[in-house]
N, C-alpha and C positions, 0 to 999 in steps of 0.2 A: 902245483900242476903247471907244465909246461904250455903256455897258448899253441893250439893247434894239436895238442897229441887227443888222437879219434882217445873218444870215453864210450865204451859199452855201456848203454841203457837199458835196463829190463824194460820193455816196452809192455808195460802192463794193461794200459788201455786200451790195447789194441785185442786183449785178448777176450773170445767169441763165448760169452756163456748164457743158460739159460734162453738161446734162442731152438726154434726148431729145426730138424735137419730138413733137409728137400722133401718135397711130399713124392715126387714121383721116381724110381717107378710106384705104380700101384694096381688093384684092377677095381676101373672104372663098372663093371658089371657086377661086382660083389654087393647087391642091395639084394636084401629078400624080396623087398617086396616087388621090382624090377621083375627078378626070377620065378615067382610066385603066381604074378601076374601073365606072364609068358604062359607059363603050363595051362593058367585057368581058362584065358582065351584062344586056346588050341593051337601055338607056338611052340612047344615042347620042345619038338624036334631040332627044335636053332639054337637049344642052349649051349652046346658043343660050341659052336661056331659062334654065339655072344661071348663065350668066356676069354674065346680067343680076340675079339675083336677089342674086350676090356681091358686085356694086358698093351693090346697096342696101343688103346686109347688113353692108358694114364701112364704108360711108358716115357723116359723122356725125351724120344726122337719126336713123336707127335706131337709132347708137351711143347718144343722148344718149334716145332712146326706151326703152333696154332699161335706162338707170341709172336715168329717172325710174319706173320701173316695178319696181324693185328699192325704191327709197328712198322711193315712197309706197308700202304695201302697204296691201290691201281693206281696207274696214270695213263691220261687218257691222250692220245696220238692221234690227233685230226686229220695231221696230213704225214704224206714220208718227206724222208729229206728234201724231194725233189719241188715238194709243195703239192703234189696228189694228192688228193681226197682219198686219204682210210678208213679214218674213223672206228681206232681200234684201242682197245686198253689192255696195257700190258699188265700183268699180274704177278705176283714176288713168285719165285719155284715152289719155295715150301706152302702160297695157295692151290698150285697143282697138286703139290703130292697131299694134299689133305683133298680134296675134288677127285684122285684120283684110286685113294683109298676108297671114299664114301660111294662110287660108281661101282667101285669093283665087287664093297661088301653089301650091294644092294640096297645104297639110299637113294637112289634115284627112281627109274620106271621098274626095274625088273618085277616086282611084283606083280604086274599087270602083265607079264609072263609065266608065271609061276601058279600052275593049278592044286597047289598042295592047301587044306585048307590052314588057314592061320599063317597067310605070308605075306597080306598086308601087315599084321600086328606083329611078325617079323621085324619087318623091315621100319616098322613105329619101334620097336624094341633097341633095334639097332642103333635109330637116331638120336632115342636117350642114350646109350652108351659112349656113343662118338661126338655126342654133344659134351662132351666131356674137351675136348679140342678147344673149337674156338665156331664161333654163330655163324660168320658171314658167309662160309661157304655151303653152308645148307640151307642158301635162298635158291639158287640152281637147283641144287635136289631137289628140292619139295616142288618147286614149279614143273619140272620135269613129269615129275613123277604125277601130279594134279594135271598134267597135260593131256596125257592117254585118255580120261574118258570125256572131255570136251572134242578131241579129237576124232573116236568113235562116232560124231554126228556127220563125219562125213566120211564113209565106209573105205572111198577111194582113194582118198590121202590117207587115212588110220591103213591103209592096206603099205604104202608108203611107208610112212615113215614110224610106226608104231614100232615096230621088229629094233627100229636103231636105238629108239627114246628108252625100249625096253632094254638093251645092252648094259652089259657089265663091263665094256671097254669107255676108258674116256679118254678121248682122241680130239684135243687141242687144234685150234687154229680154223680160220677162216675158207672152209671150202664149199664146194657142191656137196651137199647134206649127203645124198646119195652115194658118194665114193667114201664116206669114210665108216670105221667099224660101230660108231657108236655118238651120238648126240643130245644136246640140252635141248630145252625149252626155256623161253622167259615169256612175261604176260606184260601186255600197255592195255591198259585199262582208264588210270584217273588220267584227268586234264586238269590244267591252273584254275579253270573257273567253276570244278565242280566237286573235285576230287570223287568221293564214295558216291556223290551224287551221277552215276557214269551217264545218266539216262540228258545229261546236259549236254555229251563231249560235241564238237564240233568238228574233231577230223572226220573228212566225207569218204565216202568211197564209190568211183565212178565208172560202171560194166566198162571193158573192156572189149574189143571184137571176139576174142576169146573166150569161149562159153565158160561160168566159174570165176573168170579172173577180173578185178578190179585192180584201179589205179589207186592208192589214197594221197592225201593232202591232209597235213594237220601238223601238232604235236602235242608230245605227252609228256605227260608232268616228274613222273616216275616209273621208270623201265630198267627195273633191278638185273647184273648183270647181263651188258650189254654185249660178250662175246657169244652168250647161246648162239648156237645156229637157227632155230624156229623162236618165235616170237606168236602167240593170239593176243592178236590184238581186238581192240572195239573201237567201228565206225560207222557214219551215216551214210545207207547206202540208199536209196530210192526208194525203199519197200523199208526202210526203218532202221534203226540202232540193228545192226550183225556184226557176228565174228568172223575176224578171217585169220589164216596161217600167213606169218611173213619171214620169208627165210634172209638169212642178209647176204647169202648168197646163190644166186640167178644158175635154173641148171642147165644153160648153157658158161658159165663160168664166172661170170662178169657180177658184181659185185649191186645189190638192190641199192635205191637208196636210202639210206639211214644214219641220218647227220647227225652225230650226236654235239648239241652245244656247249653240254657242261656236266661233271659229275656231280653229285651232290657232295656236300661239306656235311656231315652226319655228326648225331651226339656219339653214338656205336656203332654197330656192324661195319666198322671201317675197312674189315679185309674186300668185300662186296661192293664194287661200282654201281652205281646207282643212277642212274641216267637220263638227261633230258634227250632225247629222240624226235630229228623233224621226218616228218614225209613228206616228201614231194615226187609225185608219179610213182612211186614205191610198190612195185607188183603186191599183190597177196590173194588168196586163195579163197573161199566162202567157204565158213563152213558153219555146218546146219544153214538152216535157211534163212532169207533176209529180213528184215525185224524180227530173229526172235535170240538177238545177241545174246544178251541176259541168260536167257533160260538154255541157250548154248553155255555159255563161258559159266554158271553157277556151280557145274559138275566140278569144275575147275575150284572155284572159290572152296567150297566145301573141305578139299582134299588139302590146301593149304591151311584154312585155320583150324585142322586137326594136328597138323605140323607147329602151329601157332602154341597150341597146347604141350605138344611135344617140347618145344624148342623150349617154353618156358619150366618145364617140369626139369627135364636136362639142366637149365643154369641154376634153379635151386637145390637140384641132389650137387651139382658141382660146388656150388657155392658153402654146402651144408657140409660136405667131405673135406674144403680145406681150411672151412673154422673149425672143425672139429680134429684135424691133423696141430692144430695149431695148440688147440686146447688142451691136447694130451701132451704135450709137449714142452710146455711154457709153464713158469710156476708164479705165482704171485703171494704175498701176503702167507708166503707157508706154509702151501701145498700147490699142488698141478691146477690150472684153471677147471678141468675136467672134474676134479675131486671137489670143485666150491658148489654149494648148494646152490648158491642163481645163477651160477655158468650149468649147470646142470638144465636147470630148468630152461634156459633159455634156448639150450640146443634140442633138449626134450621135445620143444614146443616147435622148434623150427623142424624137429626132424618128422612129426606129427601131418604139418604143414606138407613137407614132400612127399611123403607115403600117400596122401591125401589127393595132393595133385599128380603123382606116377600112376596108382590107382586106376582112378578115371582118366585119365588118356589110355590105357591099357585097356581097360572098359569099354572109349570110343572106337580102339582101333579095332577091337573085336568086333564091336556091332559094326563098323565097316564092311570089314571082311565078309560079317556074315548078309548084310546086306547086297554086298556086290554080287555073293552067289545065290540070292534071289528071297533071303529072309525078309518079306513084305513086315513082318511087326519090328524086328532089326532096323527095316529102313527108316519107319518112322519112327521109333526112337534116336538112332544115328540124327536124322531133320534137324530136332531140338535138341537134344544133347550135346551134339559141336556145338552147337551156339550158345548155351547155359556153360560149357567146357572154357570154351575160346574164353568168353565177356571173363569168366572168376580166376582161371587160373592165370590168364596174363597179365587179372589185375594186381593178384597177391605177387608177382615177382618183381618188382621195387622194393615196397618195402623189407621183403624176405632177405633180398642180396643186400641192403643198407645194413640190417640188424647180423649177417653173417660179417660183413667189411669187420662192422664192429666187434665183432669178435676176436679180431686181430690186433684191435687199439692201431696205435700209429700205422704201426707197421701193413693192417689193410689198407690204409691210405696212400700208400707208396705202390707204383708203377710196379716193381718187381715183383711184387705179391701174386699179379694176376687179379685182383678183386677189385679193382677199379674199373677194368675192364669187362667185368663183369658186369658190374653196377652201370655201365654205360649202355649194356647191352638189354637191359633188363625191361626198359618200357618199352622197346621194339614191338613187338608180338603183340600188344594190346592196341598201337594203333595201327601194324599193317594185316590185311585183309579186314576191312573194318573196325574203327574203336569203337570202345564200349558203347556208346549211344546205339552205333547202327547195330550192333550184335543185339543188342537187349531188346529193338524195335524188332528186329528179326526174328527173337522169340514172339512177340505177340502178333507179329503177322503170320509165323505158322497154327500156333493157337488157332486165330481166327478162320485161318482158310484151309486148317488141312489139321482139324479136331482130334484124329488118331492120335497124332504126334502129344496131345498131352496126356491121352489116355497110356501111350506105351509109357511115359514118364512114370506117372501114376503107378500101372501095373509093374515098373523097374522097381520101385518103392515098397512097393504090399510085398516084396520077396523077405522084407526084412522087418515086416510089423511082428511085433512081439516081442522084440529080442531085446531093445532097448526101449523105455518109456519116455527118455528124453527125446529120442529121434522119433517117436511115435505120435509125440505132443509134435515135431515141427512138421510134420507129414502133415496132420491133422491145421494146422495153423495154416501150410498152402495149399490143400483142399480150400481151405472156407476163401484165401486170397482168389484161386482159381475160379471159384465160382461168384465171388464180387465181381472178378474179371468180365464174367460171360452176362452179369446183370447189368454193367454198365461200363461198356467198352470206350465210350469218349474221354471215361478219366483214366484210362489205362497208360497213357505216354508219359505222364510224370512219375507215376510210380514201378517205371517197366525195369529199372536197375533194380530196384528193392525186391520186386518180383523175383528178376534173375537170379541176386545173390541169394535167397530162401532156397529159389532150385537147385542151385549149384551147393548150395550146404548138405542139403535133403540128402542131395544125392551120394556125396563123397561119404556122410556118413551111413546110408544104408549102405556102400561097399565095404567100409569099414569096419562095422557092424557083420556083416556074413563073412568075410575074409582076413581082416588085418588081426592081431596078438589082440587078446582083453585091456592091455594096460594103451592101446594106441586108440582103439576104440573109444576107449572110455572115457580119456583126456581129449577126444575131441568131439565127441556128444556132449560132456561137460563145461569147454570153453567156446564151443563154438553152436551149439546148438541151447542149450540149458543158460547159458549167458554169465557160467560162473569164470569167469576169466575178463585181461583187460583188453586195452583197443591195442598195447604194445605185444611184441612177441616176450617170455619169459614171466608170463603171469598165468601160466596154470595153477588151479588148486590146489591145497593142503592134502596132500593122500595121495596126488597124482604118483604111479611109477615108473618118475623118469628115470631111473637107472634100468628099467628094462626097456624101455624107448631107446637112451641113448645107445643101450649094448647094440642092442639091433639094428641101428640106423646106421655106425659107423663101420666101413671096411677094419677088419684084421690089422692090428699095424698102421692103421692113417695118424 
């Protein structure tokens, strides 16, 4: 052979086998129990309009929307060229057009327009679906949308600005709230020395000659998505801890002040700015009355950690549909991962897991809904339920999205997967709107000062005595805890998690129990109530039928 004459190489290692193809497109709404749930909680009617928002959301413009929206994240712009004070963060396109779907398909306020019943649990519906995208841009929604009925404490501004918060348009950029078609909300709330402890913060707020209107002074610790237009915030005004509305822009034209000094550097939600905010002479608004912040802004809180539930139920159906795309796909040792007996079981168990946590959030957003239109036993069950909801389901989503990564082997581990990003995303929810501590204190403070609240629990429970003996022995088990509780409430703080998670199982499984397949039911009254199963995922028992688990859980085609 002559040096230099080209040799054709079959280039055989280059060649692609036994990997899977793209997951997407797909549709993100193809879960029973999603849909199932819909109908029971009196949603019905939005299934048309889920089905369609599911193609969008596991289509691959969205898909390839929610990576570029993770892989560019905000930067923040203190000043303009000229060296002006802005104080503004620019956001990649593809986080608008995901902001600007989720506005249009009603994840933000619109529900609080919407007299049809079952359009809160719509719009909880929705956010599992389009949680299918990517997290960070559904910290705007859910605050927005939690905005409306803290803002109802002060009639004249909800008369204001409710109609905009409510809109299906979302209309970018820095103005008079009032001229444009449609507006966020964001919340400051913790400070450095206190965080969840709000009842410490130190920014003041000082009457104004303006009747209504205060000056404040301070800063906050975390003020997620700092381009909202309205912001409630909490500060110390003369008559004690209130809330007030702060717009960052003045409606005469001119720009509030709201310095932001830094974004945060996060483990996840990187597409979402996260921000430190100063006040100094910063207009803002009263609203409800002055010391009774707390019990203003709480309406607020409540509306997010159902969101909290939500958001984390959405990362394990997603996390669960692209191990499961993968497993039918990929072969190992001489058959399809799908077809091996402990890949089975372990998606069995995780897909158990989701049904479980979609479920009850589906369950919360109904008792919402029906709460809002004036269901007094609703309400107090809604009380504790977010909070038994919030503390379990955002604690199962770490481990859940680690043992899904692992479903992929290496290849979960790599960037392109998507699932590391997941997995980053995954502890969020558990520690914002309270971590687990304050959620599980917050069940035994309603316990103690508003006793309904564990009888509706109770009464949610007796729906489903009989049907299962294992779920009947754990009912019976937190009875007897419950009423330890009420004999001696000083030792109630160290065992208020153990408490919580008894409730939070009780619960999942008496829906499971009236609602979900025999074979889903039965594999989670047995591992998670009966104790025949291990502390990993993929240790269900002998006889479990995870081939009818796994049919059901997985989209057509994933």
């Amino acid at each position: 052979m002559t040096i230099g004459t080209p040799v054709a190489l079959p280039y055989a290692t280059h060649d692609v086998t036994n990997q899977p193809p793209p997951h997407a497109p797909y549709d993100a709404a193809a879960d029973p129990a999603l849909l199932e749930g819909l109908h029971r909680e009196g949603a019905g009617w939005h299934e048309p309009d889920l089905r369609r928002l599911g193609a969008l959301a596991g289509g691959e413009q969205a898909q390839r929307w929610a990576e570029e929206a993770d892989t560019h994240p905000p930067v923040l712009r203190p000043v303009d060229r000229y060296g002006n004070r802005i104080d503004e963060v620019e956001f990649h396109a593809s986080w608008h057009e995901l902001v600007r779907v989720a506005v249009a398909e009603g994840g933000a306020g619109s529900a609080w327009a919407d007299e049809r019943p079952g359009a809160h649990v719509a719009r909880f519906a929705g956010s599992l679906v389009w949680g299918h995208t990517e997290a960070g841009h559904g910290c705007p929604m859910s605050m927005t949308y939690a905005a409306v009925p803290a803002l109802r404490h002060q009639p004249e501004l909800a008369a204001v600005y409710e109609p905009l918060l409510t809109s299906r348009v979302y209309d970018p950029g820095l103005r008079v709230p009032t001229t444009k078609r449609g507006i966020l909300a964001g919340m400051g709330m913790t400070e450095k020395q206190g965080g969840s402890d709000v009842r410490t913060n130190t920014t003041t707020a000082t009457p104004t000659a303006e009747p209504g209107t205060y000056a404040l002074r301070g800063h906050k610790w975390f003020t997620s998505a700092p381009m909202c237009d309205v912001f409630l915030v909490l500060a110390q005004a003369p008559g004690g801890l209130s809330c007030f509305l702060v717009p960052r822009v003045l409606p005469d034209g001119s720009r509030n002040t709201f310095r932001i000094t830094r974004l945060k550097d996060k483990l996840g939600n990187r597409s979402n700015a996260s921000s430190e905010p100063e006040f100094d002479g910063t207009l803002a608004w009263l609203v409800g009355p002055e010391g009774r912040g707390v019990k203003t802004i709480i309406d607020m809180v409540n509306c997010t950690r159902l969101d909290c539930v939500g958001g984390s139920a959405a990362l394990m159906r997603k996390a669960l549909v692209e191990a499961g795309h993968h497993a039918r796909h990929r072969s190992a040792f001489g058959s399809r991962l799908i077809d091996a007996p402990l890949m089975r079981n372990v998606l069995a168990d995780l897909a158990v897991e989701s049904e479980a946590a979609t479920t009850l959030g589906l369950r919360l957003a109904g008792a919402a809904d029906r709460a809002i239109r004036g269901d007094a036993e609703e309400q107090a069950f809604r009380r504790i339920a977010t909070a038994v909801g919030k503390y379990w389901v955002t604690k199962r989503a770490p481990a859940f999205t680690a043992e899904a990564l692992e479903c992929l082997g290496g290849n979960g581990y790599v960037e392109e997967s998507g699932m590391p990003r997941l997995y980053r995303e995954a502890p969020l929810n558990s520690v914002w709107e309270g971590a687990g501590n304050v959620n599980a204190l917050d069940v035994l403070r309603a316990l103690a000062r508003e006793p309904e609240t564990g009888q509706a629990l109770m009464s949610e429970l007796a729906r489903a005595h009989g049907a299962d003996r294992r779920l009947d022995a754990a009912v019976d088990r937190l009875a007897a805890d419950l009423a330890g509780l009420a004999a001696d409430p000083d030792s109630a703080q160290g065992q208020a998690r153990r408490l919580v998670e008894r409730m939070a199982l009780a619960l999942q499984g008496a829906l499971l129990v009236r609602h979900a397949p025999a074979a889903v039911a039965d594999a989670f009254c047995a591992s998670r109530l009966a104790g025949d199963g291990g502390l990993a995922f993929g240790t269900l028992p002998a006889g479990t039928d995870v081939a009818a688990i796994v049919e059901r859980s997985l989209p057509a085609g994933s």
